[in-house]
C-alpha positions as CSV (number, residue, x, y, z in Angstrom):
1,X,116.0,53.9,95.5
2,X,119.1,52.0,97.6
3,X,119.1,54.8,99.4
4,X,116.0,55.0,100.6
5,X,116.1,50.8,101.0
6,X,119.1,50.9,102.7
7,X,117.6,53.7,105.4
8,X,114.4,51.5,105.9
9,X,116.6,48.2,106.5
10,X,119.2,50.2,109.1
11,X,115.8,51.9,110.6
12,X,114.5,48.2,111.2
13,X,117.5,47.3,112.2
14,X,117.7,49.8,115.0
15,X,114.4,49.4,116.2
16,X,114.8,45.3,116.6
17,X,118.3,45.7,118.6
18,X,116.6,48.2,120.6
19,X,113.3,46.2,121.5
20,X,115.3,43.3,121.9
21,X,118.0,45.2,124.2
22,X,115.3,46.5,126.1
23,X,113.4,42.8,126.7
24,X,116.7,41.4,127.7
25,X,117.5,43.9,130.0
26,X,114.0,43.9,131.3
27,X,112.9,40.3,131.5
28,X,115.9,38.1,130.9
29,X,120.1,39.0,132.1
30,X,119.1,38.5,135.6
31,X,122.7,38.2,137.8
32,X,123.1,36.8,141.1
33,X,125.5,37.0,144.0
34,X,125.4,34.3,146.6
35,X,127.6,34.5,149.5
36,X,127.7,31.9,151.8
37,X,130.0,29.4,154.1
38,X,132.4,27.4,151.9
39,X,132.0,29.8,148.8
40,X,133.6,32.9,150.5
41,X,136.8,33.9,152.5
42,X,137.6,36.9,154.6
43,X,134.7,36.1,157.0
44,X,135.5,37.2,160.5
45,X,133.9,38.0,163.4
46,X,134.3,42.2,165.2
47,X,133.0,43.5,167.6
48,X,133.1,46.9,170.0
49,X,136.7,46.4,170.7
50,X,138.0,48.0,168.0
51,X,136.2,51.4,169.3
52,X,137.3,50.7,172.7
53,X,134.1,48.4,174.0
54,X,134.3,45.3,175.9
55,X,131.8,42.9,173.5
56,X,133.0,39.6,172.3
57,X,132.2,37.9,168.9
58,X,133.0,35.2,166.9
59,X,131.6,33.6,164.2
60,X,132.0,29.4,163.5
61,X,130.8,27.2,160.5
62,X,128.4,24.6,161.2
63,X,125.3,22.7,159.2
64,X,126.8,25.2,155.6
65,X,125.4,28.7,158.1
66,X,127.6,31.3,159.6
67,X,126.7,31.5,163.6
68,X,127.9,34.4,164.9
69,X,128.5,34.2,168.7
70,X,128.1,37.6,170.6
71,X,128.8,38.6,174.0
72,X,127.6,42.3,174.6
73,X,129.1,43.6,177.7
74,X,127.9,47.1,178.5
75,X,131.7,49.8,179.0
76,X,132.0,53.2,178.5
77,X,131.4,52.7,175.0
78,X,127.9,53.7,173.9
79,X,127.2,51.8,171.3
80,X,128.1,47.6,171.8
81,X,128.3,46.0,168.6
82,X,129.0,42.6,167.1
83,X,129.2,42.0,163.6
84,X,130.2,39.6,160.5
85,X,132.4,40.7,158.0
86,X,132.9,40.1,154.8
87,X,135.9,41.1,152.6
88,X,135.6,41.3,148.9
89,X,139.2,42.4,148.8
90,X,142.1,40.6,147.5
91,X,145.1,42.3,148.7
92,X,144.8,45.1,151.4
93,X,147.0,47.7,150.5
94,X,146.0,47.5,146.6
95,X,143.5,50.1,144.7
96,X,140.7,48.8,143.0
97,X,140.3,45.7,144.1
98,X,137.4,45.7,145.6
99,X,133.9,44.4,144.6
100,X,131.6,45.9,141.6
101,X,128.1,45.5,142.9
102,X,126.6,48.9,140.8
103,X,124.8,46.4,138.5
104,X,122.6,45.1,141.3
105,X,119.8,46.7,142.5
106,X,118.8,44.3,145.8
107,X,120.1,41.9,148.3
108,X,118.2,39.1,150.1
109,X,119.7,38.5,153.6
110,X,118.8,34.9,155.2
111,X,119.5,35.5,158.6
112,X,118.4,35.6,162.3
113,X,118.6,35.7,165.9
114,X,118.3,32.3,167.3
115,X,117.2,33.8,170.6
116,X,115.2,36.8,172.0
117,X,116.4,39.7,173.4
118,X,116.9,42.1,170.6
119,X,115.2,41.5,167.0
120,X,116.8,44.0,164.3
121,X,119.9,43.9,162.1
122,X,122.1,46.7,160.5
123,X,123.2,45.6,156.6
124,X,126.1,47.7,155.6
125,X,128.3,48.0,152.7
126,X,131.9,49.8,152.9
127,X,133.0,51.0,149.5
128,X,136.4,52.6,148.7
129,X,136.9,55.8,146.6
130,X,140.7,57.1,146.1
131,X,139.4,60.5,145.5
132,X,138.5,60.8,149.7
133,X,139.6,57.6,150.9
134,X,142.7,55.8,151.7
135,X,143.0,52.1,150.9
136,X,145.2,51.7,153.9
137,X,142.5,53.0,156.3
138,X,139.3,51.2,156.7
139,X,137.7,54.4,158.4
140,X,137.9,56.5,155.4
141,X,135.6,53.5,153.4
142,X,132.3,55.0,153.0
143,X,130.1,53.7,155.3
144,X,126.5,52.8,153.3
145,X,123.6,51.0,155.3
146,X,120.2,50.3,156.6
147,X,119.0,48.7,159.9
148,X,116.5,46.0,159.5
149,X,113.8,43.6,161.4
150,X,114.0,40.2,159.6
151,X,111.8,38.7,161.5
152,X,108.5,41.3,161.0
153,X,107.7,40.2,157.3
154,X,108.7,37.6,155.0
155,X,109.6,40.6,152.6
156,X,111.7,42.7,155.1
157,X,114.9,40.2,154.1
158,X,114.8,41.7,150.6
159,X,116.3,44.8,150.7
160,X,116.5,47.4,147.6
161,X,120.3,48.6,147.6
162,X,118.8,52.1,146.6
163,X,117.2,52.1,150.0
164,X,120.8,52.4,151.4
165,X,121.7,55.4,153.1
166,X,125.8,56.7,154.3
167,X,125.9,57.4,157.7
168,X,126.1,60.7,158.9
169,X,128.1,60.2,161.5
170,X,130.5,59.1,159.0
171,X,130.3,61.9,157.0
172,X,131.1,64.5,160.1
173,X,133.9,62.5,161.0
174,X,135.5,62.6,157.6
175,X,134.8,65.8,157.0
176,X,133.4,65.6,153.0
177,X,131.8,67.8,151.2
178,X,128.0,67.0,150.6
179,X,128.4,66.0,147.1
180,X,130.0,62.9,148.8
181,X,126.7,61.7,150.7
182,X,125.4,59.4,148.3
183,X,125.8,55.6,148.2
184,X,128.4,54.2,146.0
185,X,128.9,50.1,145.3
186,X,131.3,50.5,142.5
187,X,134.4,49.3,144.3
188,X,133.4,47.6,147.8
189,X,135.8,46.3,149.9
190,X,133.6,44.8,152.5
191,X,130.1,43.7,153.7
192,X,129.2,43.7,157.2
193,X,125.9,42.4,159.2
194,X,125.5,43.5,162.2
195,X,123.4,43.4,165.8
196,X,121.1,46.3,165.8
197,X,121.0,49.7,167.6
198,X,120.3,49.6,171.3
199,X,121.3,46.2,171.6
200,X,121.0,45.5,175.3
201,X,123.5,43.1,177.3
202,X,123.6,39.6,176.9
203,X,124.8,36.7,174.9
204,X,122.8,36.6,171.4
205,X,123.5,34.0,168.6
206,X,122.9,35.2,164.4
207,X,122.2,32.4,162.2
208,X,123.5,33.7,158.7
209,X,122.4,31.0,155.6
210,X,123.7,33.0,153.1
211,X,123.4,36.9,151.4
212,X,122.5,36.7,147.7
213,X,122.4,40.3,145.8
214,X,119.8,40.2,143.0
215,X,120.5,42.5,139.9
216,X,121.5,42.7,136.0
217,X,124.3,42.2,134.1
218,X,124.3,45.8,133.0
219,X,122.6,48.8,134.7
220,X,119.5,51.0,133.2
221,X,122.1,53.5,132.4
222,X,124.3,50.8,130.8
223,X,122.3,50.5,128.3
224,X,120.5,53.6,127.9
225,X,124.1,55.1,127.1
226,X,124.2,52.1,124.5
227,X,121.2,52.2,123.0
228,X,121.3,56.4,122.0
229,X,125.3,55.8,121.4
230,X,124.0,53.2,118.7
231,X,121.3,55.7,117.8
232,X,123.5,58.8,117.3
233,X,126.8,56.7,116.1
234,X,123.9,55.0,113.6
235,X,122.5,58.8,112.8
236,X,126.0,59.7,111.9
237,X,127.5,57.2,109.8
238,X,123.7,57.8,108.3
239,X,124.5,61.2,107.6
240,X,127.8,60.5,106.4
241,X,126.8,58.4,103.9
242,X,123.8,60.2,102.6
243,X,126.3,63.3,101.9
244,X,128.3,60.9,100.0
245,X,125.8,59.7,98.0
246,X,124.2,63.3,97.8
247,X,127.8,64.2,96.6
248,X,127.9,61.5,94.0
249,X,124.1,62.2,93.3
250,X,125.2,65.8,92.6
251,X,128.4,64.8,90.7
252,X,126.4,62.3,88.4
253,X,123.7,65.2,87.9
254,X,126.6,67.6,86.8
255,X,127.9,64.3,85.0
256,X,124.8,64.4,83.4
257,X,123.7,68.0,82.6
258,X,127.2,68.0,80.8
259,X,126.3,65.6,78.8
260,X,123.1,66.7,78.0
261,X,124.4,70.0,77.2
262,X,127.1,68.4,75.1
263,X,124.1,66.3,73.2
264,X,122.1,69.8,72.9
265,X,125.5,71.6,71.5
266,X,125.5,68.1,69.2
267,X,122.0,68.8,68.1
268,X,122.0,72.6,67.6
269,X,125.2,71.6,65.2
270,X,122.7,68.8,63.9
271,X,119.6,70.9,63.5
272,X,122.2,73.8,61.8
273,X,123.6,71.2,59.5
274,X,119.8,69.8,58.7
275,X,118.8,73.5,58.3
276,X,121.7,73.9,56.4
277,X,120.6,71.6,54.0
278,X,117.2,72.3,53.8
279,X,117.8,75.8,53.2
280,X,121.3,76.0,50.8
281,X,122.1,74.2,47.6
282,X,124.4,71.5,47.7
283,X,126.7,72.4,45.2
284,X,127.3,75.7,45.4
285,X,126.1,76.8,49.0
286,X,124.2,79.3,48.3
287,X,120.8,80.0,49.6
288,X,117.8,78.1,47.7
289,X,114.5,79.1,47.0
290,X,113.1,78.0,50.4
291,X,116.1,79.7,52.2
292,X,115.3,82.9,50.4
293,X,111.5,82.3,51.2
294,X,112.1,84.2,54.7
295,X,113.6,87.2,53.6
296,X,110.3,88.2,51.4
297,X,108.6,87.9,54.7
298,X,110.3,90.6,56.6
299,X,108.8,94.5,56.2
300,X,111.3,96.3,54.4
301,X,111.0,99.7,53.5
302,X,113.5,99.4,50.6
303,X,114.3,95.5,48.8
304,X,115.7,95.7,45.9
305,X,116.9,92.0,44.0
306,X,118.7,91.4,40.6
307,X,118.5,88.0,38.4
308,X,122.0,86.6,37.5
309,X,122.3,84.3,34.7
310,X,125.6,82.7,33.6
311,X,125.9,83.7,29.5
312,X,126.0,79.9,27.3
313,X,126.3,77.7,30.4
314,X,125.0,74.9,28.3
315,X,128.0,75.5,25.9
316,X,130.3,74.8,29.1
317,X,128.2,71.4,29.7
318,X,128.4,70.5,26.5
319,X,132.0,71.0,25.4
320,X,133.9,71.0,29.0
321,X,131.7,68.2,30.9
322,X,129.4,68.2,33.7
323,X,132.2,68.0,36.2
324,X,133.9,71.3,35.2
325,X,130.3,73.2,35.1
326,X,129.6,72.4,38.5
327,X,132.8,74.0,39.2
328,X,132.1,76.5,37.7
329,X,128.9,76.9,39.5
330,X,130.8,76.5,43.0
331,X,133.6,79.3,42.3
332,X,130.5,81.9,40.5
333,X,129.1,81.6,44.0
334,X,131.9,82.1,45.9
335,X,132.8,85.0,43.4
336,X,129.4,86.7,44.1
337,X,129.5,85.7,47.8
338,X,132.7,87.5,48.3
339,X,132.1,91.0,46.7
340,X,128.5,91.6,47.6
341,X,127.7,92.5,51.5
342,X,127.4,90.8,54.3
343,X,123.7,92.4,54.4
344,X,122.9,90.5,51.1
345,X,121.4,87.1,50.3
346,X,122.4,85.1,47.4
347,X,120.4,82.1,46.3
348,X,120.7,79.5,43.8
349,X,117.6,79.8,41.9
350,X,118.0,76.7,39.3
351,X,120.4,75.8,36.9
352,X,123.0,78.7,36.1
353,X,120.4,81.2,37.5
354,X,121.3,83.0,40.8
355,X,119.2,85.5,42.8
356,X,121.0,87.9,45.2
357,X,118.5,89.8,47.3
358,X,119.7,93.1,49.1
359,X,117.7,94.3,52.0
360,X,117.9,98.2,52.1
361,X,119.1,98.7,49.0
362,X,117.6,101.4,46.5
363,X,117.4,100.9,42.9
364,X,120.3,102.6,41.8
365,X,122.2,101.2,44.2
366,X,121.2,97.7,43.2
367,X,122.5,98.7,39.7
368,X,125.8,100.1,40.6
369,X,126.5,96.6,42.3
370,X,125.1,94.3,39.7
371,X,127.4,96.3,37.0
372,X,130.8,96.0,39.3
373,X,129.7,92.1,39.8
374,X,129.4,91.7,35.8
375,X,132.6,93.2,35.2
376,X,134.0,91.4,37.9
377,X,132.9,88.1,36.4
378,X,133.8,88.9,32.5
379,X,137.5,89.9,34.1
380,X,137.8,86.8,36.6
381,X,140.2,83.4,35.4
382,X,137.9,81.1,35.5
383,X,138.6,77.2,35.4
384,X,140.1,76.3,32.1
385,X,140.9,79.9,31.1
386,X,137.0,79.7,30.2
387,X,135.6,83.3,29.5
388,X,132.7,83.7,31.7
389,X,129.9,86.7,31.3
390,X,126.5,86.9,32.8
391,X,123.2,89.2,32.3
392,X,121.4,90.9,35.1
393,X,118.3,91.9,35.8
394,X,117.5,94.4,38.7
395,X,114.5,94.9,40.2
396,X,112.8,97.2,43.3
397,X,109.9,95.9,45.3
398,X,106.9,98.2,44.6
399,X,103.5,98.0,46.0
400,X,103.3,94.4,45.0
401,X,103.4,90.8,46.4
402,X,107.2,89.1,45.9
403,X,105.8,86.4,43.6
404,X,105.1,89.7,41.5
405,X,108.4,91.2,42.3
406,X,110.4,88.3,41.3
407,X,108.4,87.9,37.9
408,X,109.6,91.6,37.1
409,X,113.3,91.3,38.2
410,X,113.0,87.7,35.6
411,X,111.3,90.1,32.9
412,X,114.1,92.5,33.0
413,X,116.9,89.7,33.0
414,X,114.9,88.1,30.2
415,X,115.3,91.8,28.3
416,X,118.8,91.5,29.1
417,X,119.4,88.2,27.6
418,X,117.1,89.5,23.9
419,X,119.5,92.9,24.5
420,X,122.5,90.9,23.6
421,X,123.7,89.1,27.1
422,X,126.6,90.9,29.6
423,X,124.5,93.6,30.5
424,X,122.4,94.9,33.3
425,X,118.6,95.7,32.8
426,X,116.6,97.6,35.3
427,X,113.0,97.0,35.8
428,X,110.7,99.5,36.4
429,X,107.7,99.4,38.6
């Protein structure tokens, strides 16, 4: 019963973390990334120059906006650029140090040209990997970015980071295998917006308010891993502890069976003893009349039985004490006990009268052992040198009910008594 209460509570348990994991990350968590002029350092202005063009840029602060100047002068360079950049390292030269922007999934640009002449914007990111890059060389940063037209739709400044592509010219020039042509924002080291392709000529003036990247605290796959590592790591301490209490289940079961057989062992002793005692005579331990009751009811093809009476056991009683018959009565049994067989039944059949019953046993057979037990007893040393002799009678179960076969083997121990005592009589049928 705690087993199964203790499954239903961690079941409910596991189903409110993971509803309530799942409305966090869904409706609530929401992270934000502003960057504008104050808040940020590492803001400067490029332009073509680097690649061998002839453009001018800078970039100023004025009114809390970037303005980035640019002057694109048309060279032997074929594609004039100004751009501004900013660096989300710490210390060039140093793994790692870049920014972790995995967690968002968009970024909402505020900016514009101030005047005509050209009306789109490239938003890249540049993100560093050591396992193809070089932190030392900025052209080994993967290039990942999209060119834009703020100025079509309000929406077109909200841009999905998935929608970010890694430039292909980039790739040929590093030379990387394809598995390395997807975006990565795990470590970036800069941001850069810039004019747009086929920028003609001219002077053109950006007004940047700020770049804010929209997102969660933990990605989708954050906390998918979390939720089925909770699930599994939940399933297995589960398991572990239902084996344990299966164990201890199964050792209390074993505990218990033991005991039980123990208590049956207990009770077949008990149920002997109580049969014992419903079936033998106190004193002596013989058999009595409803212990020998069963032996009448078994078909035998030969029974024979003999009537034993102890000669004058009143006379013992009388002169010697109650005490000393009874031990009398105790050793007599034991006396017939020991020299009959193991096949034979002796029963205590009331007062000094015995009845020993011998299954497969012909007549004369039956007389040949009642003869060695009544010499046996006139010779024994009995308990205060008392001379003990007894009278038999012998009887063979006819065609006859044992009610009627017992009244003949009493008849013929009767005869034996009139004859004189200490002598066997055989009954006829």
């Amino acid at each position: 019963m705690e087993h199964r209460k203790l499954y239903s509570i961690t079941l409910v348990l596991l189903l409110v973390i993971t509803f309530v994991a799942i409305f966090l990350q869904f409706f609530l968590l929401e992270r934000t990334l502003v960057l504008r002029p104050g808040d940020t350092n590492h803001v400067s202005a490029i332009s073509d120059q680097s690649n061998g063009g002839s453009s001018v840029a800078r970039v100023i602060e004025k009114d809390g906006k970037w303005l980035l100047a640019c002057h694109i002068i048309a060279s032997d360079y074929s594609w004039p650029f100004c751009e501004l950049s900013v660096g989300f390292y710490q210390e060039r030269g140093v793994e790692g140090e870049g920014a972790d922007l995995s967690t968002f999934s968009s970024v909402h640009i505020e900016a514009r040209y101030l005047n005509g002449g050209h009306d789109s914007l490239r938003f890249q990111l540049r993100n560093f990997n050591p396992e193809y890059g070089s932190v030392d060389d900025e052209a080994t940063w993967k290039y990942v970015g999209i060119e834009y037209w703020p100025e079509r739709s309000p929406e077109a400044n909200d841009i999905p980071l998935k929608s970010l592509q890694v430039a292909t010219w980039w790739m040929v020039e590093q030379k990387l295998p394809i598995k390395y042509a997807v975006p990565e924002f795990d470590n970036v080291m800069m941001l850069e917006l810039a004019t747009g392709n086929n920028i003609q000529p001219g002077e053109y003036l950006i007004e940047v308010e700020y770049i804010q990247f929209n997102g969660k605290y933990f990605t989708n796959s954050q906390i998918l891993f979390f939720l089925i590592s909770l699930w599994v790591s939940s399933a297995a301490c589960f398991l572990f502890y239902s084996l344990r209490w299966s164990h201890k289940q199964l050792s209390e079961t074993e505990r218990r069976a033991e005991d039980l057989r123990q208590l049956n062992q207990l009770l077949n002793v008990k149920t002997k003893e109580l049969k014992n005692q419903a079936e033998r005579d106190p004193l002596t331990g013989a058999l009595n009349r409803a212990g020998i009751e069963k032996i009448f009811t078994k078909e035998l093809e030969v029974l024979s039985l003999m009537f034993i009476d102890i000669d004058h056991f009143k006379s013992i009683n009388d002169n010697y004490g109650h005490a000393v018959g009874d031990e009398i009565l105790k050793e007599f049994s034991k006396l017939i006990s020991q020299n009959c067989r193991f096949t034979d039944f002796l029963a205590r059949w009331g007062g000094e009268e015995f009845l020993l019953v011998c299954p497969n046993t012909s007549l004369s057979d039956a007389y040949d052992l009642a003869q060695a037990l009544r010499q046996l007893i006139s010779e024994h040393r009995w308990t205060n040198n008392i001379r003990l002799t007894s009278s038999f009678g012998v009887a063979q179960l006819g065609d006859e009910s044992p009610t009627a076969f017992i009244e003949r083997a009493d008849k013929a121990l009767y005869d034996a008594k009139v004859r004189g005592r200490d002598q066997v009589v055989i009954s006829e049928s």
